[in-house]
N, C-alpha and C positions, 0 to 999 in steps of 0.2 A: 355419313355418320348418322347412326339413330339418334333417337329424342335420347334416349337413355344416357348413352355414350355420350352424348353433349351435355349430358345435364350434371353428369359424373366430371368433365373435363372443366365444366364453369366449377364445379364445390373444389376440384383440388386446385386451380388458380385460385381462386378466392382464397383459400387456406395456406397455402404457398405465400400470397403478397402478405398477408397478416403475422407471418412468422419472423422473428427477431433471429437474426442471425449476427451471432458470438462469438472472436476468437480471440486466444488473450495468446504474447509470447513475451517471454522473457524480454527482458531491456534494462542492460546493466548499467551503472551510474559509473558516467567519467570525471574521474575529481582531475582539479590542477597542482595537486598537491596531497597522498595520502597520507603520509607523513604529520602535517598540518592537521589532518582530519580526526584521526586517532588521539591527536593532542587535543583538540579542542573538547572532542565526545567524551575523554577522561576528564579533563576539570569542570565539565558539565553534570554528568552520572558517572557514578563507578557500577558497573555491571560485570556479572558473569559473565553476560555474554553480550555481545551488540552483531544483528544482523541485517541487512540490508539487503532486500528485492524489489528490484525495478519491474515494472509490465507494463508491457502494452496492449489497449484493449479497445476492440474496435466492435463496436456494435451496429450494424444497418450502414456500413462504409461512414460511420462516424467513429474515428478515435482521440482517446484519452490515455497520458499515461498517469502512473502513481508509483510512488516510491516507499513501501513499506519499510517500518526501522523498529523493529522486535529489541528492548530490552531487556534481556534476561534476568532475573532477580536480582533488580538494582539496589542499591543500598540509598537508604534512606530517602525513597520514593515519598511523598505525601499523600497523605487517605485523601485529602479534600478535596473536590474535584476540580475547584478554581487553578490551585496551587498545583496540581497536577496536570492542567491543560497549561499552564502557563511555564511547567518544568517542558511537556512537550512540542510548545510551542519553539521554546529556545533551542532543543535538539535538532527539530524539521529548519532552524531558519538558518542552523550551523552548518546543516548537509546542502543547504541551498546555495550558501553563498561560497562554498568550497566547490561546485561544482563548474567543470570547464565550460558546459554553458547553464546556466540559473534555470534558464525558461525549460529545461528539457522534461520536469514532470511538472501537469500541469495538478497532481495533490501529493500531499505528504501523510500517509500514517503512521501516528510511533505510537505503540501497544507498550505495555511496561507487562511483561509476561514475569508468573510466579509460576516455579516450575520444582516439583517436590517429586524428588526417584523414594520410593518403599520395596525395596526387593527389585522383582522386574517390572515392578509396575510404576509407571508416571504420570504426574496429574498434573494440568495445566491449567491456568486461570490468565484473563488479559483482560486489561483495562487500556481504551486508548482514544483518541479523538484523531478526526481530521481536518487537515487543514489545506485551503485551495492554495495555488503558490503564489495569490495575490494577495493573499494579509500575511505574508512572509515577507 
């Protein structure tokens, strides 16, 4: 092996071990009752829409999951942002404790999404916080 070729082979290990490796997959939430779930999320917010995606996400053989929970133009959301983390605090601890096991995402984010169609066009806005599933 020349100088060259060795010197090329230490820069791409070097830059190879310093690179973060990312893969996220889907990871759906198993409730023990949906039923329950859908009741509970209606006397909490009323929404156009409620949607939930689970991931998993593994970065450098380390993973996390998270459970995103998109509220679609809820009715009667609060501007404040206290009032508001503490509306989506109750949504994330209602998805928690309905689920057949609690520990399965280790965060919760609920987004309160405003969502306006003008023709074909649609504009999006979201406000949301997160929370680990241990102040749940």
């Amino acid at each position: 092996m020349t100088k060259t070729n060795l010197l090329l082979f230490v820069c791409f290990a070097a830059m190879l071990a310093s690179c973060t490796m990312t893969t996220t997959k889907t990871k759906d939430p198993v409730f023990t009752d949906m039923g329950k779930v859908q009741n509970e999320l209606v006397s909490i917010v009323k929404a156009e829409n409620i949607n939930l995606t689970g991931k998993e996400i593994t970065t450098n053989k380390k993973t996390t999951s998270e459970l995103e929970i998109a509220i679609t133009n809820g009715a009667n959301i609060p501007i404040a942002d206290g009032e508001r983390k503490a509306l989506g605090k109750s949504i994330a601890t209602s998805i928690k404790h309905n689920l057949k096991d609690p520990n399965e995402f280790d965060k919760y984010t609920v987004l309160f999404v405003t969502k306006v169609e003008s023709g074909s066009v649609t504009k999006r806005n979201w406000v949301g916080n997160v929370f680990e599933s241990t102040e749940l």
